[in-house]
C-alpha positions in Angstrom: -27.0 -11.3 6.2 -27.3 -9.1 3.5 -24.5 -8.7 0.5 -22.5 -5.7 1.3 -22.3 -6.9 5.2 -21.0 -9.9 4.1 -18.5 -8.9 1.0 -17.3 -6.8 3.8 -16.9 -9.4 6.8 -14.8 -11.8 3.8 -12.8 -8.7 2.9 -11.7 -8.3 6.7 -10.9 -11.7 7.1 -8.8 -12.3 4.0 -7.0 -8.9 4.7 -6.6 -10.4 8.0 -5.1 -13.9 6.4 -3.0 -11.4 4.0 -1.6 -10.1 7.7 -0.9 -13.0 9.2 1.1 -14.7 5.6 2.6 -11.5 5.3 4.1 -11.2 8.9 5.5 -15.1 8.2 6.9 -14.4 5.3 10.9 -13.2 5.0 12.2 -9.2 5.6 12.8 -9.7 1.9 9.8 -11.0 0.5 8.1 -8.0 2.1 10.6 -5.7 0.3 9.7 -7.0 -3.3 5.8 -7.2 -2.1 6.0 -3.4 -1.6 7.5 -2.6 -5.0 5.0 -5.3 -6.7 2.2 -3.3 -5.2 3.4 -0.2 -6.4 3.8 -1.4 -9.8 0.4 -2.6 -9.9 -1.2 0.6 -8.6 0.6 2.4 -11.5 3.7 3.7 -10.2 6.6 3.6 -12.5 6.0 1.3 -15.7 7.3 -2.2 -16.2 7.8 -4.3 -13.1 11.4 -5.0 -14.5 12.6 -1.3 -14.9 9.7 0.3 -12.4 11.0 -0.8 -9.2 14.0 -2.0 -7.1 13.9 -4.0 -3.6 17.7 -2.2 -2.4 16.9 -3.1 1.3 20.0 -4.5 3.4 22.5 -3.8 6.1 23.5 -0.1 5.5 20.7 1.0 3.5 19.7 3.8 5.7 16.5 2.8 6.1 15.5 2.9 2.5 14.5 -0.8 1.5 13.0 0.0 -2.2 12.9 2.8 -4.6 10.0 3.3 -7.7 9.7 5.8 -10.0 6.9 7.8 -9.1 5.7 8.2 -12.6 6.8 6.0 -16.4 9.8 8.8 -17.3 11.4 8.6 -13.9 10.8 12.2 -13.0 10.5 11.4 -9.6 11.1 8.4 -7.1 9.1 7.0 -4.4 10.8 5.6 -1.4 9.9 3.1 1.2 10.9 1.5 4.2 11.0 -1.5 6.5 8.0 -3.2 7.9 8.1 -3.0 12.1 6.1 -5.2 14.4 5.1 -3.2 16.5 3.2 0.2 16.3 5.6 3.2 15.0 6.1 6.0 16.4 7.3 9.1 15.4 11.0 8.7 16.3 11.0 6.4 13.2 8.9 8.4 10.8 11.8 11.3 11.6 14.6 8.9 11.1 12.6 8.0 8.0 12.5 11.4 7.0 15.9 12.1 7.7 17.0 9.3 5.1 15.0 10.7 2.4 17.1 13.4 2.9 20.1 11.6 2.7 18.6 10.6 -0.6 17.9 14.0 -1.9 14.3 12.7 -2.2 11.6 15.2 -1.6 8.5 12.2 -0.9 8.5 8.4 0.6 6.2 5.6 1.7 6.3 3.9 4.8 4.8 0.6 5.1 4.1 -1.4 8.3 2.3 -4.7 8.8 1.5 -2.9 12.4 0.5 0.6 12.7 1.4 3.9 13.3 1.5 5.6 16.6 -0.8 9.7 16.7 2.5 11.0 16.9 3.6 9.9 13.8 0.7 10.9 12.0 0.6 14.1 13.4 4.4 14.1 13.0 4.2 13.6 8.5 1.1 16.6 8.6 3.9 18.8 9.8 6.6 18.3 8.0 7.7 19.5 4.6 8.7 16.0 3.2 5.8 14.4 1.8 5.4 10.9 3.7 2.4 8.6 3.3 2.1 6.3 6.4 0.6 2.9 5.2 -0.3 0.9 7.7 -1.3 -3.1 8.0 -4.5 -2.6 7.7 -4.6 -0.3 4.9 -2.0 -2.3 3.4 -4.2 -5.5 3.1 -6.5 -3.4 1.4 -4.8 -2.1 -1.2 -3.8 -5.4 -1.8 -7.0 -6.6 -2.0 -8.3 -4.0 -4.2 -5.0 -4.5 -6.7 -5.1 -8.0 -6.8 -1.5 -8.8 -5.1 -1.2 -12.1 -3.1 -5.0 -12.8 -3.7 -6.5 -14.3 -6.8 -10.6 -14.5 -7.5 -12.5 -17.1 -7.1 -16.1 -15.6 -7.6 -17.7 -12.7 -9.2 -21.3 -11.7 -8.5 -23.6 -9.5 -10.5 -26.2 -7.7 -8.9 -29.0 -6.1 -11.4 -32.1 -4.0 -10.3 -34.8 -2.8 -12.2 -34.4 -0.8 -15.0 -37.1 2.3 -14.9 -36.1 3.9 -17.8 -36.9 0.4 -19.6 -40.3 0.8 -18.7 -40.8 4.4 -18.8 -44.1 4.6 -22.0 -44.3 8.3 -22.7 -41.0 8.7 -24.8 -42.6 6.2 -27.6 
């Protein structure tokens, strides 16, 4: 098996692990997960004054806010995970509480996925929504380094031809 078949067949099965731990884990240990991840890709600035989990009973569907950028210009919503696939009736509720919030762009984030009426759905509309789903959530875990450490780097060299090239002596 050559090495990019197989980095990729260990990426799909610990984004697949990530899945599973994440789907066991508590509604609130996925709220704080979501912020951590968008501290880490560079939203907001210091996890302490970056991001907030907010999510409970009477939230409106909003479970976390992050600034969007380090002066607070703008803040990034998300929502709840779901188990099964979303559909577009939630992306509009979503919708509809970023407008209760005034807010003008969200994230929603599911461990599942999202129905082709919901994607269609967020192409259409104003609001800016990204739809992030399980999948694509491991991922960007992966590729950020949140709830997976390192165990083993490997450098891969190839021959140099400039090294070797004689007529610039």
């Amino acid at each position: 098996m050559c090495a990019p078949v197989a980095h990729q067949n260990l990426r799909r099965r610990l984004a697949s692990e990530l899945l599973d731990k994440i789907k066991s884990c508590s509604p609130a240990f996925f709220e704080r997960l979501v912020v951590d991840l968008l501290v880490t890709m560079g939203y907001g600035g210091s996890r302490q004054d970056a991001g907030q989990a907010i999510g409970r009973t009477g939230d409106d569907g909003i479970d976390g806010i992050i600034k969007e950028d380090w002066l607070g210009l703008d803040a990034v919503y998300q929502a709840k995970r779901w188990s099964g696939t979303v559909g577009r009736p939630v992306v509009q509720a979503f919708a509809g509480s970023l407008e209760g919030h005034r807010a003008r762009k969200g994230v929603l984030i599911t461990t599942s996925r999202f129905s082709p009426d919901a994607l269609e759905y967020v192409g259409r509309i104003e609001k800016r929504i990204v739809l992030i789903d399980g999948q694509h959530l491991a991922t960007l875990m992966i590729d950020h380094g949140v709830g997976v450490s390192k165990v083993a780097t490997y450098e891969i060299s190839k021959l140099d031809l400039d090294y070797f090239d004689e007529g610039g002596e």
